[in-house]
VEXDREN-2710 file (C-alpha; in Angstrom, 1 decimal):
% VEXDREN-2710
k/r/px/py/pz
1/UNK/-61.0/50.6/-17.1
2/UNK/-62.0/47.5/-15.9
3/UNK/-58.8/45.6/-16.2
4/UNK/-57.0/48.5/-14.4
5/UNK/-59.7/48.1/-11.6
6/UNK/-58.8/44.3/-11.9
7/UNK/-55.3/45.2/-11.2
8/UNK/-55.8/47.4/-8.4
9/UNK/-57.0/45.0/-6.7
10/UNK/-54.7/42.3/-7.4
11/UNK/-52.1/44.5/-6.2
12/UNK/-54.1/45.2/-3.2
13/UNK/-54.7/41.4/-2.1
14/UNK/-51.0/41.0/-2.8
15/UNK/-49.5/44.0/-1.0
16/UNK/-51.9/42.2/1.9
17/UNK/-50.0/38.5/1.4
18/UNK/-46.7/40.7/1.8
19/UNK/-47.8/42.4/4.8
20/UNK/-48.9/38.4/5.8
21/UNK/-45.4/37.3/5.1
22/UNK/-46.7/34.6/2.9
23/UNK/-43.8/34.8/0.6
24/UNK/-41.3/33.3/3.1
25/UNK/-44.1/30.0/3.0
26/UNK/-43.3/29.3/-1.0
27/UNK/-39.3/29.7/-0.4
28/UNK/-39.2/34.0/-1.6
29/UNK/-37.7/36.4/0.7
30/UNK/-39.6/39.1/1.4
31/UNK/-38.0/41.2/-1.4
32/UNK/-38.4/39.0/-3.7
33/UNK/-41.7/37.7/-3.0
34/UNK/-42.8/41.6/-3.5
35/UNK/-41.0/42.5/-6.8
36/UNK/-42.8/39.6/-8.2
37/UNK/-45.8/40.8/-7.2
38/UNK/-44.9/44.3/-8.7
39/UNK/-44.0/42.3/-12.2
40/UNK/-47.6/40.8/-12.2
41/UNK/-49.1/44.2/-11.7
42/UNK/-47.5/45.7/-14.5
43/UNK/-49.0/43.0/-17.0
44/UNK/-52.2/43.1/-15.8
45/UNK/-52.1/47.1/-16.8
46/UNK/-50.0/46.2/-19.8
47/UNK/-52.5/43.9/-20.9
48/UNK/-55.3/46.0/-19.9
49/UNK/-54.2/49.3/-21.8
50/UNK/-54.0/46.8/-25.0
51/UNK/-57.9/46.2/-25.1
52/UNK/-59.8/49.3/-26.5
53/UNK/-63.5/48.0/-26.3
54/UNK/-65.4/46.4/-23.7
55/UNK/-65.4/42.7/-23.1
56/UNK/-67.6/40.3/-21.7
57/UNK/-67.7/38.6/-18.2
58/UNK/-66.5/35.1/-19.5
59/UNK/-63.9/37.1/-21.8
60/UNK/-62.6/38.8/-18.6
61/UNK/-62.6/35.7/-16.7
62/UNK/-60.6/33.5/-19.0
63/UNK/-58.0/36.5/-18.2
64/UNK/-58.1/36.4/-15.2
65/UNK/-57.3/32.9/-14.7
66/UNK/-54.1/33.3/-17.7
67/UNK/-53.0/35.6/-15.2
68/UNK/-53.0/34.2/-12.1
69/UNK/-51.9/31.0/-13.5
70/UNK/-48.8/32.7/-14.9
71/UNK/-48.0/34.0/-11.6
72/UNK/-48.4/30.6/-10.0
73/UNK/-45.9/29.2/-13.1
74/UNK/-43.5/31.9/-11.8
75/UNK/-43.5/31.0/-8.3
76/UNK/-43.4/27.2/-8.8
77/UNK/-40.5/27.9/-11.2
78/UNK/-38.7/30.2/-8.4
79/UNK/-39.8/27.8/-5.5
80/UNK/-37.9/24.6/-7.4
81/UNK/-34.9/26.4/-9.3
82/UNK/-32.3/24.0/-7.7
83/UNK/-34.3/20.9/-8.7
84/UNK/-34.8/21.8/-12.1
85/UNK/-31.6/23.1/-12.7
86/UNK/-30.7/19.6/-11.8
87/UNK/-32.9/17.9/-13.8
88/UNK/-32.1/20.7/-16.6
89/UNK/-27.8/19.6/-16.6
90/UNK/-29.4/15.7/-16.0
91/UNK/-31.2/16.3/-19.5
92/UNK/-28.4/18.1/-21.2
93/UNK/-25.9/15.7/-20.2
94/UNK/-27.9/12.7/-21.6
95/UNK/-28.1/14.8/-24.8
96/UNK/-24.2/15.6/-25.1
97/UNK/-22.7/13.1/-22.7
98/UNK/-19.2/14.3/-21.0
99/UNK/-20.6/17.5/-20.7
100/UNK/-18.3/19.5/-18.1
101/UNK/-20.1/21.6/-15.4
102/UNK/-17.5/24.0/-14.3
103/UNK/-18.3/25.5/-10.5
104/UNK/-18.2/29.2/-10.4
105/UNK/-15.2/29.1/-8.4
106/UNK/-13.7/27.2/-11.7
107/UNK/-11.9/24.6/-9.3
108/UNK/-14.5/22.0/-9.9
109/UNK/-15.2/20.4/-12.8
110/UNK/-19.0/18.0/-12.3
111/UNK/-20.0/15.5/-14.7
112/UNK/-22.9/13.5/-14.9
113/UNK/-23.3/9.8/-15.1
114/UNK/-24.4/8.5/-18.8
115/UNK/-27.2/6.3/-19.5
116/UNK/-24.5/3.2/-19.8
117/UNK/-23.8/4.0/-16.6
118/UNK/-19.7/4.9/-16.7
119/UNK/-18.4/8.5/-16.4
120/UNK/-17.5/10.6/-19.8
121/UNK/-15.5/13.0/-19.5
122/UNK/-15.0/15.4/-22.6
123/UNK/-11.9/17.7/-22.5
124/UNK/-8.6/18.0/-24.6
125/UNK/-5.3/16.7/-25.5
126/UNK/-2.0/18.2/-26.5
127/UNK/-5.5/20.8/-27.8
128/UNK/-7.1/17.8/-29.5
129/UNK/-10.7/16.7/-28.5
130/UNK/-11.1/13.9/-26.6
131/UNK/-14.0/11.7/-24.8
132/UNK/-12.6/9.5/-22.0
133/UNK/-14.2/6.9/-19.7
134/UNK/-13.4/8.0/-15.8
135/UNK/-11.7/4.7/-15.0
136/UNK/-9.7/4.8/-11.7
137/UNK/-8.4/1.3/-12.1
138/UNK/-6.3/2.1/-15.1
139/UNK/-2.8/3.5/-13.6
140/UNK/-2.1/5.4/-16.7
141/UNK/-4.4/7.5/-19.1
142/UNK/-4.7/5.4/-22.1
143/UNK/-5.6/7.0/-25.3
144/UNK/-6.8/5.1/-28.6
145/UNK/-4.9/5.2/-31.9
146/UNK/-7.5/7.7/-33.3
147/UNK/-7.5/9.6/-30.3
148/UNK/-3.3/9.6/-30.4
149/UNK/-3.4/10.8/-33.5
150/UNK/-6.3/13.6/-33.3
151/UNK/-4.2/14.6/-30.0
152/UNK/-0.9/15.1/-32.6
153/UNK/1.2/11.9/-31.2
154/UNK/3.3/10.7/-34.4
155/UNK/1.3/6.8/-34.8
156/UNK/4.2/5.8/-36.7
157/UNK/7.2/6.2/-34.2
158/UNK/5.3/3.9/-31.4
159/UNK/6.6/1.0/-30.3
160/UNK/3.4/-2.1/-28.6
161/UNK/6.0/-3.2/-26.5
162/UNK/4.0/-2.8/-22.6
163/UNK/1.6/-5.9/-21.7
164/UNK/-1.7/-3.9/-20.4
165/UNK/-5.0/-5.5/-19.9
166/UNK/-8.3/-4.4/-21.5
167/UNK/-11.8/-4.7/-21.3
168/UNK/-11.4/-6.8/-24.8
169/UNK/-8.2/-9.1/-22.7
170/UNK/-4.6/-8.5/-22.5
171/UNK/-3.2/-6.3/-25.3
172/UNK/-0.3/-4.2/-26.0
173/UNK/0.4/-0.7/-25.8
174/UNK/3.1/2.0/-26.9
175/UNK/4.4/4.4/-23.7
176/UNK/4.4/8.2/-24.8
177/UNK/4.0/11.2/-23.0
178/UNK/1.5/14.1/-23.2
179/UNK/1.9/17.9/-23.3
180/UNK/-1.7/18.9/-21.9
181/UNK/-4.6/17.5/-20.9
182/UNK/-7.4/19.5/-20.5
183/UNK/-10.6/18.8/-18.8
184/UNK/-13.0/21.6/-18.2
185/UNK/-10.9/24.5/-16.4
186/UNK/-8.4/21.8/-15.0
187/UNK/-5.1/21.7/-17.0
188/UNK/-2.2/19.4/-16.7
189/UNK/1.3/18.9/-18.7
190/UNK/3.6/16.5/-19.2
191/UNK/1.4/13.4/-18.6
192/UNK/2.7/9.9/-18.8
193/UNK/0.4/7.5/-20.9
194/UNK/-0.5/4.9/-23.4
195/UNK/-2.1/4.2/-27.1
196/UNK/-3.5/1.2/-27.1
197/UNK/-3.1/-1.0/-30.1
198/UNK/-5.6/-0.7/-33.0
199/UNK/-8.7/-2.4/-32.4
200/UNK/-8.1/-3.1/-28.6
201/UNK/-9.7/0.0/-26.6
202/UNK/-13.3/1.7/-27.7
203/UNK/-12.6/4.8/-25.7
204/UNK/-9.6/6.2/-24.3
205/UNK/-9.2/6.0/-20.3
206/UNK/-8.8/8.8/-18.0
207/UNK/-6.4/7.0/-15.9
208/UNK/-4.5/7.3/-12.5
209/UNK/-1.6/9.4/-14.1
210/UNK/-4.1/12.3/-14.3
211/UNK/-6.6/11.5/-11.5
212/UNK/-3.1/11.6/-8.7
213/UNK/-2.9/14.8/-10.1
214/UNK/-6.0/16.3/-8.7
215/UNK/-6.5/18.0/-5.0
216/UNK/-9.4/15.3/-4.8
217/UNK/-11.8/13.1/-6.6
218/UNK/-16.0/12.4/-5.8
219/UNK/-18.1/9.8/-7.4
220/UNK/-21.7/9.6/-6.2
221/UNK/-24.7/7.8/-7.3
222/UNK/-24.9/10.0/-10.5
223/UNK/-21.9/12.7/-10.2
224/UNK/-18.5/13.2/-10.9
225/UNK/-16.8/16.0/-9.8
226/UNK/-12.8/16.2/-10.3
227/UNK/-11.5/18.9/-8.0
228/UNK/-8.3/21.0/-9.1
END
């Protein structure tokens, strides 16, 4: 009985912070503010019905504050979704970096910066998986042997015959052309490109010959977003 008092009047101090519009002062709507109020309600008589023998003061006051500080976790959580969220795709990105964030839309693929500080992007080639370095100063995508060869391109039949310059200083490269690349929702065929020699690129580039493709293409401080 005397946690369903206790609840009673919880609810009745709440139902008076609705009526004070005091949701709309934490970022809830009105709505919102009082289904959440409802929620804490119910487990307060949830947890109330569980106890079948009486308790002491400091037992019900070590309740007490669980609850209420529960209900302040909820609200805080609520209050900041966006900036967790953000933090939330920061963390996972750092964990698996190149990780796509497709919009709901699906006509925008985001990507966050990595800890080295370049853009990776994961996505696919000719259905083989590939991680790329955003590089908008390489005029082709530029794919290393390994990467040619998980992507299906027959090593064997290239011919290093084009001058290109890398990170590592001028190296050769053999011209071949792509079925699909895939990053995220965005698709494109027939891409023009190059595998670098053995030994002369780390990563593979996701060059200009992809990027022109695009509608449109955003870097910011720690974002990528490739637009379809």
């Amino acid at each position: 009985m005397l946690f369903i008092g206790m609840a009673l009047i919880v609810a009745v101090a709440l139902a008076f912070l609705i009526s004070a519009d005091v949701g709309s002062l934490i970022g809830l709507q009105q709505d919102q503010f009082g289904q959440l109020v409802v929620m804490v309600a119910v487990l307060v008589l949830v947890a109330g019905g569980s106890f079948g023998r009486r308790i002491r003061f400091n037992e019900m006051l070590s309740g007490a504050i669980l609850w209420v500080g529960i209900f302040a976790l909820a609200i805080f959580g609520y209050s900041f979704r966006t900036e967790l969220e953000q933090y939330g795709s920061r963390f996972l990105s750092e964990l698996n970096p190149g990780s796509a964030y497709v919009s709901e839309a699906g006509d925008t693929v985001r990507f966050r910066r990595s800890m080295g500080g370049s853009f990776i992007v994961a996505g696919e080639v000719n259905g083989g998986d590939v991680r790329f370095i955003f590089d908008t100063g390489a005029t082709s995508v530029v794919l290393t042997v390994d990467d040619a060869k998980r992507a299906g391109v027959n090593i064997e039949q290239l011919r290093y015959n084009v001058p290109v310059q890398t990170a590592n200083g001028e190296a050769r490269a053999a011209f071949t052309r792509l079925e699909t690349i895939k990053v995220g929702n965005i698709e494109r065929r027939n891409i023009d490109a190059f595998v670098a020699e053995r030994g002369r690129l780390e990563t593979s580039l996701l060059g200009m010959t992809f990027l022109e493709t695009l509608t449109s293409y955003t870097v910011t401080k720690d974002a990528l977003e490739l637009r379809d």
